[in-house]
Every structure is written in C-alpha cells, then in structure tokens.
N, C-alpha and C positions, 0 to 999 in steps of 0.2 A: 504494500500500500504506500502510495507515495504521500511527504509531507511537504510542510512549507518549507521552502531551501533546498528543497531538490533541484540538481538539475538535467536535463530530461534531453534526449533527441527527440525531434516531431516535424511533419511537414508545415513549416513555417512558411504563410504566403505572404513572404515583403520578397520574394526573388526580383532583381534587377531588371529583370525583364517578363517581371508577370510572374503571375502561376505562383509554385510553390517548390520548397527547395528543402532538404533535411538539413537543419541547424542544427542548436543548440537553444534552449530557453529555460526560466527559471521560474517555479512554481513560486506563485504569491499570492493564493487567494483558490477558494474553494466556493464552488454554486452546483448547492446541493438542487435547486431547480432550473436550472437551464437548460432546456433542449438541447443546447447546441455542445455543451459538453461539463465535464464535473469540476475542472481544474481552469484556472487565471493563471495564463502562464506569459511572462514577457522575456520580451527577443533581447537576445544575447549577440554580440556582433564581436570581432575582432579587430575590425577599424577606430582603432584608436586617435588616427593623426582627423578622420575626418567627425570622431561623434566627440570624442576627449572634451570637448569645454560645451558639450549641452548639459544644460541645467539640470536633464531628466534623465541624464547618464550616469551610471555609479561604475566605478571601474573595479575587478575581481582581479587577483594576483593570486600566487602561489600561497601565500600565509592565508589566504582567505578560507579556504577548503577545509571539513571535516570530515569529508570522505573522496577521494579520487581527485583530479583535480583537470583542469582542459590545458590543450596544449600550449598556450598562451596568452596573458594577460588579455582579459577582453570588457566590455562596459555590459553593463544590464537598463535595456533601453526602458524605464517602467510607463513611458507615452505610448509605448507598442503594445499591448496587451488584447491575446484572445484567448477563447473559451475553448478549450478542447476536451475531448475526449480520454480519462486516464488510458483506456487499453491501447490508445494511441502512442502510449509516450514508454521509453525505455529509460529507467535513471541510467547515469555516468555519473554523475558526481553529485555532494552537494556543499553548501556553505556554512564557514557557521556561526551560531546565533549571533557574533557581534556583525557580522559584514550582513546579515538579513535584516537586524532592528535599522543597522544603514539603509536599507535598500528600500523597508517598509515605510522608516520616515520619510526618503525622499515619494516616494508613492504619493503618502500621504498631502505631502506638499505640493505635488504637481494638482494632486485634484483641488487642495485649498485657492489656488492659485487661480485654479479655471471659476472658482466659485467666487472669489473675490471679484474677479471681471465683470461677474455679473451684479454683482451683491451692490458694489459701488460705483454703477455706472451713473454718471451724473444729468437727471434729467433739464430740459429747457429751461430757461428764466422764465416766467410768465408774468408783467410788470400787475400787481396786485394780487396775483393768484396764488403765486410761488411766496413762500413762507422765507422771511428775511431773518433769520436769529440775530441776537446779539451774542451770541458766543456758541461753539461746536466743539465737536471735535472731526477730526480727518485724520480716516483709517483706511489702511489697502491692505494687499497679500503680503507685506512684510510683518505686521503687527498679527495677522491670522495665522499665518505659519511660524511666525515663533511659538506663539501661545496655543497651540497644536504641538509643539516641538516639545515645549515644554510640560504638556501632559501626558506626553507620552514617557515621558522618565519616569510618571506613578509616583513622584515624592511629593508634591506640592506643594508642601509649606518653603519656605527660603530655601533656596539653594542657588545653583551653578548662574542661573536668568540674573537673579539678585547680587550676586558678588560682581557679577560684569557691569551691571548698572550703577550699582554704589562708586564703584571704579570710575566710569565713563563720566557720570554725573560730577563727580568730583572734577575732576580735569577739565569738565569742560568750565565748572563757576571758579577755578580755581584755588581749593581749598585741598588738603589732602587728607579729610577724613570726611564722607556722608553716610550717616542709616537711614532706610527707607522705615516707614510708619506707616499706616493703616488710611492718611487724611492728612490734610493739610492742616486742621482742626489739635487734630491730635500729635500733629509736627510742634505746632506752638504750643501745645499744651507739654511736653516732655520738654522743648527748649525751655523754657519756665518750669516746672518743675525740679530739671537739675540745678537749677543754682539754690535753691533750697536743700540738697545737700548735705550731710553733715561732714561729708568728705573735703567739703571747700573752708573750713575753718570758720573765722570770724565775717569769714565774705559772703558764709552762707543768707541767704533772705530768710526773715522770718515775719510770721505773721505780723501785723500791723505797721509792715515797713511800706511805704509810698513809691509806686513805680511810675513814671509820667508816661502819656500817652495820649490817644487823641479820642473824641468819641463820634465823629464822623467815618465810620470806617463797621469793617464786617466785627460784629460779634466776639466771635472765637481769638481775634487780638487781643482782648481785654478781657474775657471769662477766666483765663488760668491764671492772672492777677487777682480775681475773687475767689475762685477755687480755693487758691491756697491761703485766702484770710489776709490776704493785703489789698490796698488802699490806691485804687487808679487815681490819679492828678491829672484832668485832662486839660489841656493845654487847645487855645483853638486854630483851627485851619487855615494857610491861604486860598483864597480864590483870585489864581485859576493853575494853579499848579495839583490846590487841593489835600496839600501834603502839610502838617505841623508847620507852625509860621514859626519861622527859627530867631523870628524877633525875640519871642517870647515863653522861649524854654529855661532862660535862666532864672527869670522870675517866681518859676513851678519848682525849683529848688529848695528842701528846705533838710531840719537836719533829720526828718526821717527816712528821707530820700534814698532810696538804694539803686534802682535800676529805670532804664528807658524801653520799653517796648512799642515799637510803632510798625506801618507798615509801608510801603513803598506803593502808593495809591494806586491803584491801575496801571501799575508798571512803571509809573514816572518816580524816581528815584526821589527821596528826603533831603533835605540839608543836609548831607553827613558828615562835610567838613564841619556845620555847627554843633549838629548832635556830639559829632565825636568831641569837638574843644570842652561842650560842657561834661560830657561824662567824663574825661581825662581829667580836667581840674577835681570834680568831685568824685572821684574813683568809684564811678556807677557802670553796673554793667550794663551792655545794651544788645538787645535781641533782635533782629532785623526782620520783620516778615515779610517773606519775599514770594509768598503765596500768588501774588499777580505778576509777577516781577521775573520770569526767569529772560535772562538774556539782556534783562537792563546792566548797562554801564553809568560808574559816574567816576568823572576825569579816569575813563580810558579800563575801570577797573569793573568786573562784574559787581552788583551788588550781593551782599551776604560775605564778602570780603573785611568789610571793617567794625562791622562788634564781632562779640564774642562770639554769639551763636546766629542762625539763620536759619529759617524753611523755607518749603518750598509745597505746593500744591501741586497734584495729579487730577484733580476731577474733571468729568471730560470738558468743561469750561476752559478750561488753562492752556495754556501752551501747548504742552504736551501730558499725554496720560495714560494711565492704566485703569481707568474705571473707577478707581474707588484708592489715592494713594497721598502718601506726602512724603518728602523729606526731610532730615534735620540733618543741618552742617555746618562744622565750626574748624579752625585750624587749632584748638588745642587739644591734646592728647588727652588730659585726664578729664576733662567735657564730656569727649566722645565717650570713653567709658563710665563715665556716670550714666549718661542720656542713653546709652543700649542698658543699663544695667536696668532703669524704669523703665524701659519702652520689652526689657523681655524678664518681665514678671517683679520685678527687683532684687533678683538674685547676685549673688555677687560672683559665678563664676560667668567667663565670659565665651566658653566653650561655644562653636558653633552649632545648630541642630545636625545631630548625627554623630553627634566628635564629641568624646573624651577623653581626662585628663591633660585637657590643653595643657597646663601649669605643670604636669608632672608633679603636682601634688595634691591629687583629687582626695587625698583621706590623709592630707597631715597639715591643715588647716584648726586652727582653734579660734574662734572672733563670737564676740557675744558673750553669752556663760552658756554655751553648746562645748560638750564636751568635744577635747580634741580628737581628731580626725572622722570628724563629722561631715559627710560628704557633700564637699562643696556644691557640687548642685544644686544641692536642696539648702544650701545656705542665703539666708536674704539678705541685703545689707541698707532695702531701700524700698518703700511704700511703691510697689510696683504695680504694672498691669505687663495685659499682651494684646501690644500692639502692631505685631508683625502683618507682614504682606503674604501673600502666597507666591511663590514663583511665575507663573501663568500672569501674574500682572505685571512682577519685573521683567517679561517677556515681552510683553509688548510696549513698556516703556522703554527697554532697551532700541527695539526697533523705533520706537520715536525720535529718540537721538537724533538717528539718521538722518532724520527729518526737519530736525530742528533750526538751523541755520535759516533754511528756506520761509520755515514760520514766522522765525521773527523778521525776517526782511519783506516777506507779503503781510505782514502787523504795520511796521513802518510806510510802507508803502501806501496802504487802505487810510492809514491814520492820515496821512500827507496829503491825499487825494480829497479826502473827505475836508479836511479844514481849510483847502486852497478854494473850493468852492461852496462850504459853509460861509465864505466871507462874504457872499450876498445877502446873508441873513445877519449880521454882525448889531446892527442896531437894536435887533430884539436879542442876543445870542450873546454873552462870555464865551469865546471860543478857549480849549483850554493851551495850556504854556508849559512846555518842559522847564524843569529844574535848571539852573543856569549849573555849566559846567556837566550835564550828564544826557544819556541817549538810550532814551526809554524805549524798552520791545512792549509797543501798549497792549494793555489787555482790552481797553474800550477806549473809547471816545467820549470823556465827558461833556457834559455844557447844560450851563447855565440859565434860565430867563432873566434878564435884565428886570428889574422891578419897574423901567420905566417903559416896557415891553406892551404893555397894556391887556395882557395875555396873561393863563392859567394855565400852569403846569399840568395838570389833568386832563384840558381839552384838549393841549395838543398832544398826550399819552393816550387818547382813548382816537381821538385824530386818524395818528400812528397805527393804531391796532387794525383801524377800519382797512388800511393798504399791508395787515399782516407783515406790516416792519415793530420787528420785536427793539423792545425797551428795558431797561432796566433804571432805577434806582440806587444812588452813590450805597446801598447797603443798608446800613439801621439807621442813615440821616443823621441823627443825634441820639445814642445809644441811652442817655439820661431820661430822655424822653421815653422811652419804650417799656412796655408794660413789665416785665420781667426787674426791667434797674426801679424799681418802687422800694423805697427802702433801703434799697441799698449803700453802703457806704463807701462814700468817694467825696474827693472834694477838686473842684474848678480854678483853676488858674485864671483870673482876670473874668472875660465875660468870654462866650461862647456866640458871640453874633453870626459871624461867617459860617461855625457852623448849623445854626439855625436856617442860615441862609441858602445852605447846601439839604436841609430838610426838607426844604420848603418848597425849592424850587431849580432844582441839580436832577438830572438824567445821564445816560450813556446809553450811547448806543455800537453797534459792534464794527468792529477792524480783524476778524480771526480771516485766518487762509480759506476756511469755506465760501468768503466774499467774493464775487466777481466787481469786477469796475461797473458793467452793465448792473449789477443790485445798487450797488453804494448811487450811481447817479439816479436812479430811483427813489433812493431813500431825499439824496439833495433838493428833487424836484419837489418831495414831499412837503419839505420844508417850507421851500418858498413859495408853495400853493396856499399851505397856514398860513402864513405870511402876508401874501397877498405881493409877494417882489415879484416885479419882472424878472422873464428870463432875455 
C-alpha cells in the first residue's frame, strides 16, 4: 500500500510533445472518492537549470530519501498534480518526513497563494457607493502563507514567527530589545507597570506618585496610570499639531512628580526635545506611546528612541498588524527583563516557552522565604499576567514588515494630497501641522472647525456618512469629561481649553495605503460641497 512520500513511476501526461511518458512523481495527497483515481500525485522533473527558481518547485537530493533514492537530484513540481490510479503506480523510492513536511508546506502555499488572488482582488471605486474607511488594514498571500506556515508547526503559542519579528521590529525602530504583547493596550499597560518594580530601587513609582500626560488622547495612555493608584496631571494640547503644548509641561511639575507618559498623536511626533529637557532636569521617566506612531521620525531618529520605554500597536487600524497585537521596547536591558517578566505571568525565570534551565540553575535559586532550590519556574518575582501572542500572528506581522516602508510613504503621501487640496476649505478648517523638527508616518488626518466656521461638527459627521466617507473622532476628546473619569483622581495643569476644543469640534479622517487618490478626491469634493466653495 502506498503512502504519503512515496515515490512512484506512472504515465505522466506533461510529455513535451503531448501524450504521456513514464516518469517519476510523488505521492501527496489521497481521494478516497474520485473517479478518476485514489492517489494526488505531482510531477517530479530532473530539469533543474530550467524549473530550479519556480516558487512551486522543491528540489530532492540524495540526503532526502528514506528509502531508494533516483538517479539525480531532481525538483517536485507540487503546481502539476493528478489523480491516478494506485495499481497504476510502482514505488522506487520515497522521502522522508522532513523533505515531505517541505514539500506539503510548499503545497500548501501555492494553493494559499491562488486563494489570496482571489480573496483580495480589489473591487471598483464607486464615488458614494464604495465604502471610504478611515483606517484598514492591507493583506495578500504573504501575511496568508506565513500564518498557514506557521500553523502548520502545531506549536502556536510564541515561537520561531515571534523571535524573527521581535528581531526585525527592533532594527527597524532602532532599539535593541522588543517583546511582542497581546495589544497595544496592554503594551502600555506592562510599559507602566515595570517601573513600579521593586527591582528599580528608589526609582520605583509608587502609588500616589503624579505622572503628567494629556487627556485628549485614547484611553489606554492614561488607564495604567490609574491602575496602578497614581495621579494623571494633564497638561493641555496644541492645536494643530495636537500633541502636549510643550509650553506648559514645566509648570505640571511638582514634587510628587515621577514620570511623563504621553502619546505621539496620530503619528505626529511630541516635543521630545522638550519632554526630554524636563524629565532630565527632574529625573522623570518617560514612556513614549507610539501606538499610532510607527515609522515617525523626529530630527532624523524613529520615535520610541528617546525615553525609556515605548509601544507600539498591531490592531488592524495601525500600520501594520497581526489582528489582535502590540509591542513594548526600550534600549535598556534590565527594563526588558522586568517588562517580559509581567507580561509572562511574573515569574522570575526568563526561560523561553519550550526551554529549560536557561540559567543553568533551575533548582538552586533561593528569593522570597521559598525554600532553596525551588524551581525557578514556578518562582514569581512580580504581580504578573499572560500577555503573550501566539505565533500565527507574529507571522503575519512579520510578513508586514515587508511591507512597511511602502505604508508609510502611501500615509505620507495621502496625508500631502489630502491637505494641499483641503486648503480650499481653510476658512472653515485648522488644517493640521507637523511637529517642527520631525516627519510623521500619519495614522489620520486631523482637522478642526474653526469656531468662526458657522458650522457643527455633527452635521458635517452625519454629512460625511451620507457619501459613506468614514470618520472618526480625536479619541475620548477630553478623557475628564467621560463617564468612567467620574470621580476619579487627577489633577489639571492650568486650564484645559484646546483640549475642550478638540472635544468639541476635532475629527480625522483616513490616509492608510487602502486609499486610492480617486477616494481621497472624493472625500475633498465632499468637503467643499458642505462648504459650499467653488471648485
């Protein structure tokens, strides 16, 4: 009986000239009902100089064999495949299991491949009918066959996908340590967490210490501030950068003051020259969230480069993504192993999943009052959770990489396009302003109505909806304001106007690579129809 990895003579009809010729081919696949025969078998060739670099070729050598082997080196074509008959086929040889899991992946991928063709072929613009997002994600057969590649290894939780991504991502923001987390959410919430610490000394944060921040901005920047029973200081915005007015962060200093956590607005990067002067004179640390932000520079450097720690966001919104993901990364060493130690349960050893005795001293460890040689594993040194990824999503973030470059120059690009012809609307419109010194990869497009606009932020939102050009809102507007901060304890730096003013009457709308030029001038016409400007 023959199995999978066999390989077989049979009349194979790819003859050069028609008809059918006795090869060689390689059993991959069994059809227990087909007519036309029991066994999936693909064409085996010997032409190496002419098949050697098809994608759908796997080449067979002498080490490959685990039983007989053919008279030389030859490719296994898995785009050729027919159905034959077993009493057709005589074995010779077969392969074994590693050189077939090779042959079934690539299999696999070549049908991923025909399916993504179809999956993502991108239909007409239709001006009102076709759905305009404010933010996407864009996926092909690179992101599908990783993450098929990656299932197919049966490990799922972190491995091989994630270590290549932790790597790639580091290099490309320039730091030399990132772990992947579960969210972007839960990136900032372990970046804040580890400096509470008891591993950081007198630097640790402790409850009712004052972190400054801003509260026009997402949620999740400011929650692991209250989590952990410390004291946001919000400090208010400029418009039309949108980002902390770096006028007025020294002021928001006082002497409970420990750290800055803010975020990098829709990709346009912070005063960081400012931030940073004041945390250096007050030795505060500062957390960067870089959750909209990847691919922003300021003076020439990515951001998440100058505090201590950074995230980063995966949700299919972002840049780039994995479905469901986030980053944290800092260039110092003993960070990093804080921030993996909460992020995988708070144990204190830092073995990887699958591996032990990293330290070479898994049972002669003594900490706590556990008796010595209490197996470090199971040793905690830190109020943890588990917030890891599965592989299968560092898979296809890995394949976004790839991609990444292109993202943020079609972001740049749509943002440029969009505000050169936004400027017919300027009278009613704050069109918005990069950070002087930095060169934002934008996540959206903000803007403003002028209060002397005559106009309501709501009509032209509901407007908008009517031509299915999607919107969005700066976030929680003024996070003081929102039903949940009732009660809660914080205190205001100065007054908070701008950002009221960003509640009140601030929108974005979208710049991602799923934009063509044709939608964005659709969306500009839109504008100046509410408007009432000539074109």
């Amino acid at each position: 009986m023959l199995s999978l990895g066999d390989i077989v003579l049979l009349d194979f009809p790819y003859g050069k000239q028609g008809g059918s010729k006795v090869r060689p081919g390689l059993v991959i696949g069994f059809n227990q009902h087909n007519n036309f025969g029991d066994l999936n078998i693909a064409y085996i060739t010997s032409e190496l100089d002419s098949y050697g670099f098809d994608p759908a070729a796997v080449q067979i050598s002498t080490n490959d064999f685990s039983e007989g082997t053919l008279k030389r080196d030859s490719l296994v074509r898995v785009d050729k495949v027919i159905s034959v008959q077993s009493r057709k086929c005589r074995k010779v040889a077969a392969v074994n299991a590693k050189k077939m899991d090779e042959i079934l992946r690539k299999a696999t991928a070549f049908n991923v491949e025909n399916f993504a063709a179809h999956k993502f072929n991108a239909s007409a613009f239709v001006s009102g009918a076709s759905v305009i997002p404010p933010s996407g994600k864009v996926l092909g057969a690179s992101e599908l066959k990783n993450m098929v590649d990656a299932s197919l290894d049966g490990w799922l939780t972190t491995g091989r996908f994630n270590e290549a991504f932790e790597k790639r991502f580091a290099e490309f923001v320039g730091v030399p340590y990132a772990l992947t987390t579960n969210s972007g959410s839960s990136a900032n919430l372990l970046a804040f967490t580890a400096l509470t610490s008891p591993k950081l000394g007198e630097r640790a944060l402790k409850p009712g210490d004052e972190v400054i921040t801003v509260a026009a901005g997402f949620p999740t920047t400011v929650n692991p501030i209250l989590h952990a029973g410390m004291v946001p200081v919000f400090v208010d915005v400029d418009i039309p950068t949108y980002n902390i007015d770096p006028q007025k962060i020294e002021a928001a200093v006082s002497e409970r003051t420990r750290a800055i956590m803010i975020a990098h607005t829709l990709g346009n990067p912070f005063d960081l020259d400012a931030v940073m002067a004041v945390a250096n004179q007050h030795n505060l640390w500062v957390i960067e969230d870089c959750c909209d932000a990847l691919g922003s520079t300021y003076k020439g450097q990515h951001v998440g480069q100058f505090g201590h720690i950074a995230t980063c966001s995966f949700y299919p919104a972002h840049h780039i993504t994995m479905g469901e993901g986030g980053m944290v990364f800092t260039k110092d060493r003993k960070l990093r192993k804080i921030i993996e130690s909460f992020r995988d349960w708070g144990r204190d050893c830092y073995c990887a999943p699958g591996c032990d005795d990293t330290c070479g001293m898994r049972f002669g460890w003594q900490l706590g009052t556990l008796p010595k040689g209490y197996d470090h594993k199971y040793t905690y040194s830190h109020l943890g959770y588990n917030l890891k990824i599965s592989d299968m999503q560092a898979a296809c973030a890995l394949a976004q990489m790839d991609r990444l470059p292109d993202f943020i120059a079609i972001r740049k690009r749509n943002f440029e396009y969009l505000k050169q012809l936004l400027k017919s609307c300027e009278q009613f419109l704050i069109l918005p302003e990069a950070t002087p010194n930095s060169e934002p990869s934008w996540f959206g497009f903000p803007i403003t109505l002028r209060e002397s606009s005559g106009f309501a932020r709501v009509d032209l939102l509901k407007y908008l909806d009517q031509y299915k050009i999607g919107t969005r809102l700066l976030f929680a507007g003024n996070l003081t304001r929102q039903p949940y901060f009732q009660g809660r304890s914080y205190r205001v730096s100065g007054d908070l106007n701008n950002t009221d003013e960003v509640m009140n009457n601030t929108l974005w709308i979208g710049v991602y690579p799923g934009l063509t030029e044709e939608m964005l001038s659709f969306v500009v016409e839109r504008f100046e129809a509410f408007f009432g400007v000539s074109q």
